[in-house]
Biopython code that builds the backbone (N, CA, C, O; Angstrom):
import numpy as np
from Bio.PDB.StructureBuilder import StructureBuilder

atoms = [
    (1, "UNK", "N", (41.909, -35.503, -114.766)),
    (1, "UNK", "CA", (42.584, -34.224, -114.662)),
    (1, "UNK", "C", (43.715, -34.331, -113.657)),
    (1, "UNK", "O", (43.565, -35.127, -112.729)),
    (2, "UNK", "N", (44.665, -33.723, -113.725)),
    (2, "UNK", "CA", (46.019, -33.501, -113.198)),
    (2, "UNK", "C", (46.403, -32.367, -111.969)),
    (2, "UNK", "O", (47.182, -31.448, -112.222)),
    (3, "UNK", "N", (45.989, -32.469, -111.070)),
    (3, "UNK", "CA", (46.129, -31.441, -110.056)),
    (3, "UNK", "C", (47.701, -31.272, -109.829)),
    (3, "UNK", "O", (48.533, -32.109, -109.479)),
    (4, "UNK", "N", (47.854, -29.760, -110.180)),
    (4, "UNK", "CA", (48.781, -28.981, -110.275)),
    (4, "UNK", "C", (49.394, -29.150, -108.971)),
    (4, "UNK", "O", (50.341, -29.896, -108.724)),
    (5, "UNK", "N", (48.539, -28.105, -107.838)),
    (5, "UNK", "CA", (48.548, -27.669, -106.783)),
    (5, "UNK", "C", (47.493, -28.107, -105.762)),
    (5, "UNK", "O", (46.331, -27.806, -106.033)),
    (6, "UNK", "N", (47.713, -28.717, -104.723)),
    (6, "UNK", "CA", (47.103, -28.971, -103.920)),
    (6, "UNK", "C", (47.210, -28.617, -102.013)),
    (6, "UNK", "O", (48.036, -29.016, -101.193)),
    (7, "UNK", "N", (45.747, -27.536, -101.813)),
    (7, "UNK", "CA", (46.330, -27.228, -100.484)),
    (7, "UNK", "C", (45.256, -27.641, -99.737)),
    (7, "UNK", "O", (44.086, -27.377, -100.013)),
    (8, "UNK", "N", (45.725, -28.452, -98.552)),
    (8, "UNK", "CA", (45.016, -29.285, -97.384)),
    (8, "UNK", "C", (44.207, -28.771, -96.799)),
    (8, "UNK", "O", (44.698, -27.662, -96.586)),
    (9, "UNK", "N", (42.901, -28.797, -96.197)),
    (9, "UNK", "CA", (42.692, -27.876, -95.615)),
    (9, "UNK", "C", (42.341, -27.693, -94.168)),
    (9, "UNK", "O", (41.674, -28.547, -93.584)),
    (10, "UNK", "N", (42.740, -26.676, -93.611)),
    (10, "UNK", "CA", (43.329, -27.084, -92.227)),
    (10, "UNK", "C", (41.606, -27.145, -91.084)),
    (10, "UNK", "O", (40.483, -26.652, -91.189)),
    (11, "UNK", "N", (42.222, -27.923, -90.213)),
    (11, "UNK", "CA", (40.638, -28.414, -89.270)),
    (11, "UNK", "C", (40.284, -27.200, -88.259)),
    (11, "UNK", "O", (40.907, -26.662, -87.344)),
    (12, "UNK", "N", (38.923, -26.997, -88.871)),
    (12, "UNK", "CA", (38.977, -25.870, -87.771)),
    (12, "UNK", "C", (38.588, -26.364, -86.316)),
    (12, "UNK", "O", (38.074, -27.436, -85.996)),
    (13, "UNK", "N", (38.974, -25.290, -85.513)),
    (13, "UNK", "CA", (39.568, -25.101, -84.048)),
    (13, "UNK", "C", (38.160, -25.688, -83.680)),
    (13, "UNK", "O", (38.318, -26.741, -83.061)),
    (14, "UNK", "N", (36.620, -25.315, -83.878)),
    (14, "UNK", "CA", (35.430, -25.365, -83.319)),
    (14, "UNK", "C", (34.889, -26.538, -83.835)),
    (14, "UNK", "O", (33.998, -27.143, -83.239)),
    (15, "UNK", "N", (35.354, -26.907, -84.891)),
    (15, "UNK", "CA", (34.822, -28.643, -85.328)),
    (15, "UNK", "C", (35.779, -29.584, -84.132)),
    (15, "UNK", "O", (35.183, -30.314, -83.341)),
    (16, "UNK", "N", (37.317, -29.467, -84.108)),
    (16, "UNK", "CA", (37.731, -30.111, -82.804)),
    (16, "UNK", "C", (36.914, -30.233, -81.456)),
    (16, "UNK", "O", (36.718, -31.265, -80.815)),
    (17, "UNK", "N", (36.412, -28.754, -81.121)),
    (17, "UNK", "CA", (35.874, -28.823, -79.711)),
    (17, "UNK", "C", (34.579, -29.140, -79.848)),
    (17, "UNK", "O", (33.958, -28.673, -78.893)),
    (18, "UNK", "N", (33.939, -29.673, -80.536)),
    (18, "UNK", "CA", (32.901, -30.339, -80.997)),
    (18, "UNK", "C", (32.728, -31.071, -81.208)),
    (18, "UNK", "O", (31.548, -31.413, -81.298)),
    (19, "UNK", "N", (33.863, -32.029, -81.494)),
    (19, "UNK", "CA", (34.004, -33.013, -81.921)),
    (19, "UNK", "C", (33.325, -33.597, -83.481)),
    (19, "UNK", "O", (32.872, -34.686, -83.831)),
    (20, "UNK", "N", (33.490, -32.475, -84.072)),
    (20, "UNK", "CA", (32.544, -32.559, -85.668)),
    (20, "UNK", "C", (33.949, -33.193, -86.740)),
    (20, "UNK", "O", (35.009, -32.658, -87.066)),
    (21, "UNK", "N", (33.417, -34.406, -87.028)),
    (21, "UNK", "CA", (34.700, -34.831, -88.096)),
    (21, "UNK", "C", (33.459, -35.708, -89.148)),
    (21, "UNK", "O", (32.246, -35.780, -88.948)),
    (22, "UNK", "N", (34.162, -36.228, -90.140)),
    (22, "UNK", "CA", (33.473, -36.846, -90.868)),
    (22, "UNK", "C", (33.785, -36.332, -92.988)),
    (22, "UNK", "O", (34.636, -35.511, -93.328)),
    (23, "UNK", "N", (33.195, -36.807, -93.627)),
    (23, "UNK", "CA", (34.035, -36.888, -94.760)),
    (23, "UNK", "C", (32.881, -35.276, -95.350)),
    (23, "UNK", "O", (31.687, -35.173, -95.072)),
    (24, "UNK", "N", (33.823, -34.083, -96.293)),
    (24, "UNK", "CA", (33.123, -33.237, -97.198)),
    (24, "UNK", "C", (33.332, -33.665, -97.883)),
    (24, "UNK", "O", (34.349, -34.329, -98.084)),
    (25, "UNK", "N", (31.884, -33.350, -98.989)),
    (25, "UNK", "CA", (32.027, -33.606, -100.495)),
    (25, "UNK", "C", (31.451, -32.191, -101.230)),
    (25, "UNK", "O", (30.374, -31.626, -101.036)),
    (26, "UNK", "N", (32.471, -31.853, -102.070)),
    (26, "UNK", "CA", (32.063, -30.696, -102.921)),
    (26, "UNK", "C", (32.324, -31.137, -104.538)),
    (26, "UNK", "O", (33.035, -32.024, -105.010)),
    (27, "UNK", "N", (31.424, -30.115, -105.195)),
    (27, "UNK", "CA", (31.534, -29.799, -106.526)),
    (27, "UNK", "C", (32.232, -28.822, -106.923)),
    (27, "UNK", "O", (31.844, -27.704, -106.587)),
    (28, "UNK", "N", (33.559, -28.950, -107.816)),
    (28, "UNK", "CA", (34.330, -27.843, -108.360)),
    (28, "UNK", "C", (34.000, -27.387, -109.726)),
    (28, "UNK", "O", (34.707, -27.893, -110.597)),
    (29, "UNK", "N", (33.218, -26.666, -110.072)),
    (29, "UNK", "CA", (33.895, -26.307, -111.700)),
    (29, "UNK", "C", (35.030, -25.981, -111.952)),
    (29, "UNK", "O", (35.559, -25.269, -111.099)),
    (30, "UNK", "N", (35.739, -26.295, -113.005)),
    (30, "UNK", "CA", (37.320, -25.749, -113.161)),
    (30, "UNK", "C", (37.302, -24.980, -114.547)),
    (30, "UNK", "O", (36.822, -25.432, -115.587)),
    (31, "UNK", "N", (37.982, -23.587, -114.369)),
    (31, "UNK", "CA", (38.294, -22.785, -115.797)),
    (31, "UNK", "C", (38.561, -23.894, -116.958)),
    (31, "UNK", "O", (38.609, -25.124, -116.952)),
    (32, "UNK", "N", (38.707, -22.937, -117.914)),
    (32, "UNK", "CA", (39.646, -23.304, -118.804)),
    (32, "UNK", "C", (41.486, -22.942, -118.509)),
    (32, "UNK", "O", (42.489, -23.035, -119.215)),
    (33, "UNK", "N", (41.290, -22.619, -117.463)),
    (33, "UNK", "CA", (42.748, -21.715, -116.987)),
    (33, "UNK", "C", (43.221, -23.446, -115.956)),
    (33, "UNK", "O", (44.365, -23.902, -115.965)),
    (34, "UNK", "N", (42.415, -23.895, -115.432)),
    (34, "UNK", "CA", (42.585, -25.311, -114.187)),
    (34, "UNK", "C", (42.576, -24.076, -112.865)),
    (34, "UNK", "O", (43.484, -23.936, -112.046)),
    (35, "UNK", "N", (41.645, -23.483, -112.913)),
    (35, "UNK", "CA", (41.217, -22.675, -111.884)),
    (35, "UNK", "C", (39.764, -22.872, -111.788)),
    (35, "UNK", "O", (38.834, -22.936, -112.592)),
    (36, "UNK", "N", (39.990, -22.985, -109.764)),
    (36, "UNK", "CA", (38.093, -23.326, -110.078)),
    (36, "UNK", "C", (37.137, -22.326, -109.662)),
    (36, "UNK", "O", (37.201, -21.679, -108.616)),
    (37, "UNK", "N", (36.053, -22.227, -110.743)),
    (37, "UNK", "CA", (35.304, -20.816, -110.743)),
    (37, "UNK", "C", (34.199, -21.097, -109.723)),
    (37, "UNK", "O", (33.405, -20.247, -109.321)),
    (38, "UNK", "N", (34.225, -22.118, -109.423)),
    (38, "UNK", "CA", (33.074, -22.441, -108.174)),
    (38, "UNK", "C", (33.048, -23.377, -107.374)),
    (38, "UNK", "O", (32.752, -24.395, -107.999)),
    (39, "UNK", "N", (33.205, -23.589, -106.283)),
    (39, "UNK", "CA", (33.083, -24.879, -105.098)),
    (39, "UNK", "C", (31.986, -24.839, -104.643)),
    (39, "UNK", "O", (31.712, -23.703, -104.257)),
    (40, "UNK", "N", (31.000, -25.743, -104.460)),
    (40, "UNK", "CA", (29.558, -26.078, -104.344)),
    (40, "UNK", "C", (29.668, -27.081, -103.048)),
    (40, "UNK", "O", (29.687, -28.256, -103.415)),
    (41, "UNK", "N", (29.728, -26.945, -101.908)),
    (41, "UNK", "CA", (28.800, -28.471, -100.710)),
    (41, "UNK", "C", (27.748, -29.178, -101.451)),
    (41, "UNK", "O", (26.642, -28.798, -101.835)),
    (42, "UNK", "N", (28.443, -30.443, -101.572)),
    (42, "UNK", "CA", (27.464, -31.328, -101.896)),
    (42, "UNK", "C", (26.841, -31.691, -100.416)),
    (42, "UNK", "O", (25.773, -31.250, -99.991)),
    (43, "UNK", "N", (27.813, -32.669, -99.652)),
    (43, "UNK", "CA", (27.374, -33.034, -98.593)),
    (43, "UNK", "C", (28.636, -32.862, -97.132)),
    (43, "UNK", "O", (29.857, -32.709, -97.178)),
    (44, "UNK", "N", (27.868, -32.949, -96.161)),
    (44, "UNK", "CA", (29.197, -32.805, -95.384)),
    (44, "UNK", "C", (28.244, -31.463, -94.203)),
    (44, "UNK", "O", (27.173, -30.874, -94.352)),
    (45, "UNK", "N", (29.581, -31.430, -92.783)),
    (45, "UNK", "CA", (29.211, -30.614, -91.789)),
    (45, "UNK", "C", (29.234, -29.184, -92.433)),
    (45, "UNK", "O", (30.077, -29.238, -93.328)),
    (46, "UNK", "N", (28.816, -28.229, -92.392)),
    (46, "UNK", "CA", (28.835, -26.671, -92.722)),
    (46, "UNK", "C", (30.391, -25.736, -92.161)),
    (46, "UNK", "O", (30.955, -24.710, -92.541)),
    (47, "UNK", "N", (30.622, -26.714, -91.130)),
    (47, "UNK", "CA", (32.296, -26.261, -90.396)),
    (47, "UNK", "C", (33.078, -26.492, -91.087)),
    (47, "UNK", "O", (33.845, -25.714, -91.653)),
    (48, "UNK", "N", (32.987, -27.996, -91.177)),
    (48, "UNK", "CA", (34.297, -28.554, -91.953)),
    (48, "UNK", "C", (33.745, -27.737, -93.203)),
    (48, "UNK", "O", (34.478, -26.769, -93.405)),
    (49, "UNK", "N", (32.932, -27.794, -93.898)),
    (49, "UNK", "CA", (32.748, -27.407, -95.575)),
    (49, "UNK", "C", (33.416, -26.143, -95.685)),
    (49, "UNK", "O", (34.113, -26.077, -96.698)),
    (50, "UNK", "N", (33.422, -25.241, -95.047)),
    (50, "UNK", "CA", (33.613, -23.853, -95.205)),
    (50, "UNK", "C", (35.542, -23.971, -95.506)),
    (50, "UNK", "O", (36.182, -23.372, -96.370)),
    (51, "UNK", "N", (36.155, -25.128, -94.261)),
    (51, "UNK", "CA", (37.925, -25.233, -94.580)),
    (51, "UNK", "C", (37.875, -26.082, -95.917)),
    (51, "UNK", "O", (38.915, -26.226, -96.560)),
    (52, "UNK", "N", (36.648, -26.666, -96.360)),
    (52, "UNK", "CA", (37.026, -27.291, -97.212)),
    (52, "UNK", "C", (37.659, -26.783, -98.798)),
    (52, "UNK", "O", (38.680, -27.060, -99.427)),
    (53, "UNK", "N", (36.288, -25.768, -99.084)),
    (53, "UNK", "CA", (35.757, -24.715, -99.888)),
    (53, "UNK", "C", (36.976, -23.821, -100.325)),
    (53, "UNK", "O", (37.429, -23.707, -101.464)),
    (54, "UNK", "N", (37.496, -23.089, -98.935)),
    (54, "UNK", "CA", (38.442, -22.493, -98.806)),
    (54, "UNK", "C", (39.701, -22.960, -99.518)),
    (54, "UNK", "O", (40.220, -22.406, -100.486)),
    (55, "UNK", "N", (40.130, -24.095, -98.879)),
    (55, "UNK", "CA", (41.459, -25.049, -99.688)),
    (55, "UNK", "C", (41.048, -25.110, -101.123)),
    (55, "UNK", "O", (41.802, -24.639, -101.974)),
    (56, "UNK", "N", (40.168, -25.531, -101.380)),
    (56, "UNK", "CA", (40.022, -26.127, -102.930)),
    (56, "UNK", "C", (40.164, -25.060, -103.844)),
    (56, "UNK", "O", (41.060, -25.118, -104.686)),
    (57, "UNK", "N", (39.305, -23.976, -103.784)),
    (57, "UNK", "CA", (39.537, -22.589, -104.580)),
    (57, "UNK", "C", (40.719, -22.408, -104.680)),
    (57, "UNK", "O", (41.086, -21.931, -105.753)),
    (58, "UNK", "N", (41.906, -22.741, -103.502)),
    (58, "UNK", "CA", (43.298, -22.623, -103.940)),
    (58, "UNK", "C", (43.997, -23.793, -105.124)),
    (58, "UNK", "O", (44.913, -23.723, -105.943)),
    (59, "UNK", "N", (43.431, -24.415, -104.883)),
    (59, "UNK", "CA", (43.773, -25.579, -105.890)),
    (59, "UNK", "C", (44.239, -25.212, -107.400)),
    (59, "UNK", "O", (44.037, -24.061, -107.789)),
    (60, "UNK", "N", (44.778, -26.033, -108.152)),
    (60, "UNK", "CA", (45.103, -25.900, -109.565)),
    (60, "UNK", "C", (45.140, -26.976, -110.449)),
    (60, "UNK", "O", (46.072, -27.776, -110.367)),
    (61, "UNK", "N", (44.433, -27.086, -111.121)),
    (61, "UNK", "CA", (44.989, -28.794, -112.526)),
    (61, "UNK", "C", (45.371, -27.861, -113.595)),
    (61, "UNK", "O", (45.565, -26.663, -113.800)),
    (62, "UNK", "N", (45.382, -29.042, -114.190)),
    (62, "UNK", "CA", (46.135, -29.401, -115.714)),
    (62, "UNK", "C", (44.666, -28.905, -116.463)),
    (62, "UNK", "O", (43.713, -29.684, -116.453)),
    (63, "UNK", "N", (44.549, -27.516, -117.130)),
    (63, "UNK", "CA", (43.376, -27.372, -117.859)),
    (63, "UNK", "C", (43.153, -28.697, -118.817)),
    (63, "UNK", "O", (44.068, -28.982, -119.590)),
    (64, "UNK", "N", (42.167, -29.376, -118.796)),
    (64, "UNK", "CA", (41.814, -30.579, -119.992)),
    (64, "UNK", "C", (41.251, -29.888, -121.071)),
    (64, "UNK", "O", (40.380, -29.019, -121.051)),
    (65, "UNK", "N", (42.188, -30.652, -122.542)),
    (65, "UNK", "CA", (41.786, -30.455, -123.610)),
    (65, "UNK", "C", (40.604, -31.423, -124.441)),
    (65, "UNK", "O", (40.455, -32.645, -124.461)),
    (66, "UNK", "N", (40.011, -30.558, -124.961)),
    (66, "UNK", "CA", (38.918, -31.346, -125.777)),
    (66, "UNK", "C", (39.229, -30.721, -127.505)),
    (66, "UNK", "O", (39.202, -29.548, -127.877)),
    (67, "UNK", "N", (39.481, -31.811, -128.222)),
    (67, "UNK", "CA", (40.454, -31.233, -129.647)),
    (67, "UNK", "C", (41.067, -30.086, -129.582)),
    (67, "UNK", "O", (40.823, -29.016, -130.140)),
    (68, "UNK", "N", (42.092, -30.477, -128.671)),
    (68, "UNK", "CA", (42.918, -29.524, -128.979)),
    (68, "UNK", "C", (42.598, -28.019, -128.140)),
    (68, "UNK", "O", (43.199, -27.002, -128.484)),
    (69, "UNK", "N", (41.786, -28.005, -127.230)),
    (69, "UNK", "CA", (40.747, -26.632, -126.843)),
    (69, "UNK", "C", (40.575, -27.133, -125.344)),
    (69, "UNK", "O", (40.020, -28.150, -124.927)),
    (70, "UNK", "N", (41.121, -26.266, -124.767)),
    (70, "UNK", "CA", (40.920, -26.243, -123.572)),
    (70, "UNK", "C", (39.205, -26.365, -123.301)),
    (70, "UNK", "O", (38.446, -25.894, -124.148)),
    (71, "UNK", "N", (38.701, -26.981, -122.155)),
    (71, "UNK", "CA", (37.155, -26.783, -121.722)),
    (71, "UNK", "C", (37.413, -26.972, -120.252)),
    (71, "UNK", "O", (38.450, -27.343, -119.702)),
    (72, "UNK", "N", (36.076, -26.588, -119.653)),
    (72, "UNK", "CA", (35.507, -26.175, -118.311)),
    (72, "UNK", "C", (35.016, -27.717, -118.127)),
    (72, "UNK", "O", (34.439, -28.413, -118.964)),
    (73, "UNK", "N", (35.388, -28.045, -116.853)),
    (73, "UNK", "CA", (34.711, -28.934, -116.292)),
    (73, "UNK", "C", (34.700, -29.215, -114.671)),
    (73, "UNK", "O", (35.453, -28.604, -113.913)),
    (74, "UNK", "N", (33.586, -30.390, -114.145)),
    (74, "UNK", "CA", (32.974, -29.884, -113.247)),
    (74, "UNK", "C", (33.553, -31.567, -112.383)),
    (74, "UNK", "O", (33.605, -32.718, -112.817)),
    (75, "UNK", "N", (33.779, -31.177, -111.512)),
    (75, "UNK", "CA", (34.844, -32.762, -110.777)),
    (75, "UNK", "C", (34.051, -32.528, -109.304)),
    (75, "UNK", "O", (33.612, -31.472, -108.850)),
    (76, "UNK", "N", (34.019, -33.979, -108.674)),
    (76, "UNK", "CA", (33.963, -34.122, -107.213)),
    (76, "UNK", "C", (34.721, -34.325, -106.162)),
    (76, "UNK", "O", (35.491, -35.219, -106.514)),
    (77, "UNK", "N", (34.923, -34.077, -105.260)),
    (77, "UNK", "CA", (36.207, -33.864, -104.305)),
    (77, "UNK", "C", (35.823, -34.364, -103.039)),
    (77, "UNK", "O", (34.887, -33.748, -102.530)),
    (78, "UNK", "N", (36.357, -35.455, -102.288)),
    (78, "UNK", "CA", (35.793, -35.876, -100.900)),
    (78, "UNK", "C", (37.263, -35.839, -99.675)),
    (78, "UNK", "O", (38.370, -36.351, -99.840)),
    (79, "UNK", "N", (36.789, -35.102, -98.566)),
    (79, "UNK", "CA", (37.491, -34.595, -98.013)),
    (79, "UNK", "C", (37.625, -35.140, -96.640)),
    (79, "UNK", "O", (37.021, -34.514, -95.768)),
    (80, "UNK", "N", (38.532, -36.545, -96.157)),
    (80, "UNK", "CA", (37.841, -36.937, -95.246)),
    (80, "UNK", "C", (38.279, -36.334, -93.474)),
    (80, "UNK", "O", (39.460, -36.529, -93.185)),
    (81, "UNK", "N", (37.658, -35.850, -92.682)),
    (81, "UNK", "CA", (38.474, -35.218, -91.222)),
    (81, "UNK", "C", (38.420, -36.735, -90.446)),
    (81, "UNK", "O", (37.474, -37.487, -90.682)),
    (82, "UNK", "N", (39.126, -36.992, -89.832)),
    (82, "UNK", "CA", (38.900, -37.921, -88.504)),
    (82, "UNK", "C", (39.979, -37.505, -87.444)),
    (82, "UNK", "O", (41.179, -37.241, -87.530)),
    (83, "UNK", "N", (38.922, -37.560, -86.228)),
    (83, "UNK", "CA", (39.874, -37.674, -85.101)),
    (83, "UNK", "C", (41.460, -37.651, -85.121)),
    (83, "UNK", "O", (41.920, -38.120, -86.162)),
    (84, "UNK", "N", (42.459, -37.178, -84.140)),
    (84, "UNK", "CA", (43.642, -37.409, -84.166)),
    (84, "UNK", "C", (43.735, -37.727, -82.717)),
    (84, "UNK", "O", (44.817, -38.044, -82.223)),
]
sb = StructureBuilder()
sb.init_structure("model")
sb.init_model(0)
sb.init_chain("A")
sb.init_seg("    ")
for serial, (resi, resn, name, xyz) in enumerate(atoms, 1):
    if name == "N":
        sb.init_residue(resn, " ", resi, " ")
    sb.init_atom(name, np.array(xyz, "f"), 0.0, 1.0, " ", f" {name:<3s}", serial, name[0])
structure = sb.get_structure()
């Protein structure tokens, strides 16, 4: 699939002073529109997941066709924070 739109998502302030970094992984379903109807934490901190979650719902692809027919499908996304 073809991501349209892609927005970063920014580190929150309390994972810094915490020093909480490390990679999210979520589950997107995507419309038939390349809109996604659900972001799921697979794995990952609950801080970071929440900027993660956030960004991705903004996201957009290329709806994928199946003959000709748009369909729903369900992709994984890994999000990695480290230190700066």
């Amino acid at each position: 699939m073809k991501i349209l739109k892609m927005v970063r998502p920014t580190f929150p302030p309390e994972a810094k002073g915490k020093n909480i970094y490390g990679t999210v992984v979520v589950d997107a379903q995507i419309d038939k529109t390349g809109r996604p109807s659900t972001v799921k934490l697979v794995k990952g901190d609950s801080v970071l997941a929440a900027a993660v979650i956030t960004a991705v719902e903004k996201w957009r692809w290329k709806p994928l066709n199946l003959n000709g027919e748009p369909v729903e499908v369900v992709t994984t996304i890994s999000i990695n924070f480290e230190p700066r």
